[in-house]
C-alpha positions in Angstrom: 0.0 0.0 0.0 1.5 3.3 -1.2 2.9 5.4 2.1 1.8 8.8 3.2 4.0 11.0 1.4 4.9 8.2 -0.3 5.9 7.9 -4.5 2.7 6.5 -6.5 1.8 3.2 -6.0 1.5 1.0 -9.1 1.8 -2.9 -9.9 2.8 -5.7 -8.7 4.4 -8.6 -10.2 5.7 -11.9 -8.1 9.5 -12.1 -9.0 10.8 -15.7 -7.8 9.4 -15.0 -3.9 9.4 -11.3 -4.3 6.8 -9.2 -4.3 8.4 -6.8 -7.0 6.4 -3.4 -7.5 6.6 -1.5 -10.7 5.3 1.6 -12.2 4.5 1.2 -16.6 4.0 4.3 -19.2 3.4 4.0 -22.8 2.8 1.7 -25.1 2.8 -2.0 -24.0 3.9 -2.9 -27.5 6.3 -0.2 -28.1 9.9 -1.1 -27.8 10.8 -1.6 -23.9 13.2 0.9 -21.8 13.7 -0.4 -18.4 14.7 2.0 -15.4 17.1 0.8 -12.6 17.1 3.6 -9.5 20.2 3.7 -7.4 20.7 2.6 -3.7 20.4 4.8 -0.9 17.9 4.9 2.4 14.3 5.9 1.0 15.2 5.2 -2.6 13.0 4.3 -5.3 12.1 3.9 -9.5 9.8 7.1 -9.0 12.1 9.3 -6.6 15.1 8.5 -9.3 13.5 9.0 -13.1 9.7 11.1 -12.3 11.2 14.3 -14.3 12.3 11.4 -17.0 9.3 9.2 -17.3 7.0 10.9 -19.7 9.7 12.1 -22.1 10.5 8.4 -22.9 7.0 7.2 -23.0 6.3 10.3 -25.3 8.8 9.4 -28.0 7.2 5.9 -28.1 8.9 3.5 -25.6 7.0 1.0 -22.8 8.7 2.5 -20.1 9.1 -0.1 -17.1 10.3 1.8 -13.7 10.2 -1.4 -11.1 11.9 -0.6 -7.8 14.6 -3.4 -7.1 14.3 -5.7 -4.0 15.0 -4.0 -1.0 13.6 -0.8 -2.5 10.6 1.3 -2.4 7.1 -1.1 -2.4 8.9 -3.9 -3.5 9.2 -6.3 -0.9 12.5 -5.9 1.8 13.7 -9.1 3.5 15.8 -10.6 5.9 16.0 -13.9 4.7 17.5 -13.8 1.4 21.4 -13.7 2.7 23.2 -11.0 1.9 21.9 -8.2 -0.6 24.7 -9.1 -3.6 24.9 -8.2 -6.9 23.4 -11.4 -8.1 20.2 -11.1 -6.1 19.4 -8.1 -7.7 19.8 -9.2 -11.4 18.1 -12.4 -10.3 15.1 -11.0 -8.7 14.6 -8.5 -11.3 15.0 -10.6 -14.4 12.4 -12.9 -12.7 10.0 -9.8 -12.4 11.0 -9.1 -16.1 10.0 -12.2 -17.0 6.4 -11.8 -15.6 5.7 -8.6 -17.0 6.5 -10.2 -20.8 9.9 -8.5 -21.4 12.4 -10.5 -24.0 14.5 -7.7 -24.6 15.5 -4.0 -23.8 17.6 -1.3 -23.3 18.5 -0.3 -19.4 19.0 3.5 -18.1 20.5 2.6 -14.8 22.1 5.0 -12.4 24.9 3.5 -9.5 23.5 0.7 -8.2 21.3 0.5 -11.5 24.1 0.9 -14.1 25.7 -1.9 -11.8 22.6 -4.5 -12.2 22.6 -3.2 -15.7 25.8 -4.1 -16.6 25.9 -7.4 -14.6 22.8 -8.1 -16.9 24.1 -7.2 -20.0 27.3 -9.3 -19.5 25.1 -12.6 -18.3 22.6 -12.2 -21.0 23.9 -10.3 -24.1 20.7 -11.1 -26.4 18.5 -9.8 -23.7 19.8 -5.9 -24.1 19.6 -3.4 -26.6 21.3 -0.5 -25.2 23.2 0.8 -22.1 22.4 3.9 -20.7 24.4 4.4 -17.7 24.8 7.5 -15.0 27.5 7.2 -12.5 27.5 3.1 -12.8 28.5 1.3 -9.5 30.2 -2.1 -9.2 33.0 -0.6 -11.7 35.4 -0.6 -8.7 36.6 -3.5 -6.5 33.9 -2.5 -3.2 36.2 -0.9 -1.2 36.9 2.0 -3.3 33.2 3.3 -3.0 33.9 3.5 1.4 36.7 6.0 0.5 34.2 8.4 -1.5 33.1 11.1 0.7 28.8 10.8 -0.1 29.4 7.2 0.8 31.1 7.2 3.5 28.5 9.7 5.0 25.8 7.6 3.8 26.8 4.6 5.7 27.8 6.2 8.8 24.4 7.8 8.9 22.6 4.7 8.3 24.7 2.3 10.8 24.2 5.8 13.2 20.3 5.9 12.6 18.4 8.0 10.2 16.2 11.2 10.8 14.2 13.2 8.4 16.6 16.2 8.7 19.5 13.8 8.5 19.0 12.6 5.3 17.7 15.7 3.3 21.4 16.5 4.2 22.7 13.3 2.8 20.2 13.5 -0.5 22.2 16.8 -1.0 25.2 15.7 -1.4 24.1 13.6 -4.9 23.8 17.0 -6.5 26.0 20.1 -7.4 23.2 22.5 -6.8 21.0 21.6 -3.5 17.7 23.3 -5.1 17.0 19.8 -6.8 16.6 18.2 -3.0 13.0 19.4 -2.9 10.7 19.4 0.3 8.9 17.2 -1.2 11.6 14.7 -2.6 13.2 14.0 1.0 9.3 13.5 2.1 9.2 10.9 -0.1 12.5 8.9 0.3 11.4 9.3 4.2 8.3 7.4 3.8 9.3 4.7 2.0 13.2 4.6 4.4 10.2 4.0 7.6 10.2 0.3 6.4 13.5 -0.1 5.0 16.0 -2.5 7.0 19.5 -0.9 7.4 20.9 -4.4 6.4 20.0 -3.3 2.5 22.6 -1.1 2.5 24.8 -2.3 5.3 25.3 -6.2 3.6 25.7 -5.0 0.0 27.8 -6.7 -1.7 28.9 -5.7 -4.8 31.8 -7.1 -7.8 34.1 -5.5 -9.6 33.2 -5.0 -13.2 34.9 -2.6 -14.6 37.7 -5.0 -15.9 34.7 -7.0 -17.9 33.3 -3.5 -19.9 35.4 -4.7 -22.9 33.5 -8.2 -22.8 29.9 -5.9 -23.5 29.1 -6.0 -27.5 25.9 -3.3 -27.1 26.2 0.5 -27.6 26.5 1.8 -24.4 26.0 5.8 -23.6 27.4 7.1 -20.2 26.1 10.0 -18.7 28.8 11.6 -15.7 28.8 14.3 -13.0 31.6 15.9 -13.2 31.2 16.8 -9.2 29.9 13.2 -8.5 31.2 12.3 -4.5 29.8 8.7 -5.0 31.6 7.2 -7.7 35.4 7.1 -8.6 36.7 8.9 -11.5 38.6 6.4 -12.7 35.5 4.9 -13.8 34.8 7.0 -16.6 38.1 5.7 -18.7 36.2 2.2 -18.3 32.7 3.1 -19.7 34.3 5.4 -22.2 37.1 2.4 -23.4 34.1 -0.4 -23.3 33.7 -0.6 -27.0 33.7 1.1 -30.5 29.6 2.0 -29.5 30.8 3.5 -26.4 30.1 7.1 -25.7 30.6 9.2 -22.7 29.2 12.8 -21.1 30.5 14.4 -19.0 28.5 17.3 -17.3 29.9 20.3 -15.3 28.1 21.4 -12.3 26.8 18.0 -11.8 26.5 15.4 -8.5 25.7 12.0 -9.2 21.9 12.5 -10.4 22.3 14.0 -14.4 18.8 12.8 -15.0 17.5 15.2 -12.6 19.8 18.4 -12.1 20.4 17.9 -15.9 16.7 16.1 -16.9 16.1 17.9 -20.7 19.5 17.1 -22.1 19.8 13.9 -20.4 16.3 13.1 -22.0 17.3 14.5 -25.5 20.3 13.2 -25.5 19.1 9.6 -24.3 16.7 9.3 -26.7 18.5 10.7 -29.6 21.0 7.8 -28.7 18.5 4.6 -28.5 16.7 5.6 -32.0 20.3 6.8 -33.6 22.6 4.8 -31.9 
């Protein structure tokens, strides 16, 4: 049931023993773009992509926003082991699966561009295109605990989350604080109320960065230039991936392009999955 303050509540799909909740726009027979929201207490499909939604549904793709295990309405447990890599990719292909999806491209930011990329790798027939904003897992783990919005992040969360706290937190994903709206910490509060600390505490993530030469689809890599969650270093991977890979990198930008940079990162985006 959607949460007081709470994103909009949409579908639900079973996902293995998941309860996986999604949100759909468009046409259910157009070509299908798939969203993949980052990590972070409160986080969610909606609270990630709702300035980026529309645009893609608009210039004629089913756009599929599900929030990952762990996430938003999607169910959060306890008694799936640690919250890896693999059960990410595995609980959302499942949900995939039940909504009808046999191929499609991925916008996925951090965490996101992580499952993305995992995905891509495991199951090369299965995506189109990579569109990826500050990917995670590029990076053996420890290199993200040395990252100053990290290392805040998870000393907050092990510390114990308030309201106030984490509008500060949310601010640091952006060069310009205005985009941290009232309204958007309201939300990632709601939906943090029933969120276990042990998503983000038992993370586990791989390092892929020295696989990105093993992906064969065009991949388009959208990066903050003032991004305090994700090493620099990675950019030289996305950019080296392939002959189909192309990098941006944006000035006055945190880790969030598609929403303190949402036009461009829409034209731009779409330009790239009809043009290639």
């Amino acid at each position: 049931m959607s949460a007081q303050n709470g994103p909009p509540e949409g579908r639900y799909v079973q996902a293995g023993p998941i309860r996986m909740h999604y949100l759909e726009y468009g046409d259910e027979n157009a070509p299908v773009v798939v969203f993949l929201h980052g990590s972070g207490p409160g986080n969610s499909a909606w609270a990630n992509f709702h300035l980026n939604k529309d645009t893609f549904a608009n210039a004629g793709y089913r756009v599929l926003m599900p929030d990952m295990i762990g996430f938003g309405y999607t169910d959060k447990p306890l008694n799936q082991g640690d919250y890896t890599l693999q059960l990410f990719c595995d609980t959302l292909m499942a949900g995939l699966e039940e909504m009808g999806v046999q191929k499609c491209s991925f916008v996925g930011n951090s965490l996101g561009g992580g499952v993305a990329i995992q995905i891509a790798l495991d199951n090369p027939d299965f995506v189109e295109k990579l569109i990826l904003m500050g990917p995670g897992c590029l990076e053996e783990q420890g290199a993200y605990w040395t990252m100053p919005g990290i290392a805040k992040m998870m000393e907050a969360n092990k510390a114990g989350m308030s309201k106030e706290i984490q509008g500060d937190l949310m601010r640091l994903f952006t060069y310009d604080p205005k985009h941290v709206t009232q309204e958007l910490i309201d939300m990632r509060w709601a939906v943090a109320q029933d969120q276990p600390k042990e998503v983000l505490t038992t993370m586990k993530t791989p390092e892929l960065g020295s696989r990105m030469s093993e992906l064969t689809c065009p991949i388009l890599t959208f990066w903050g230039a003032n991004d305090e969650f994700m090493p620099p270093q990675g950019k030289e991977k996305c950019l080296k991936a392939n002959e189909q890979s192309r990098l941006i990198e944006v000035n006055a930008c945190g880790h969030w392009v598609m929403i303190e940079h949402a036009r461009m990162f829409n034209a731009a985006s779409i330009d790239f999955l009809k043009n290639g």
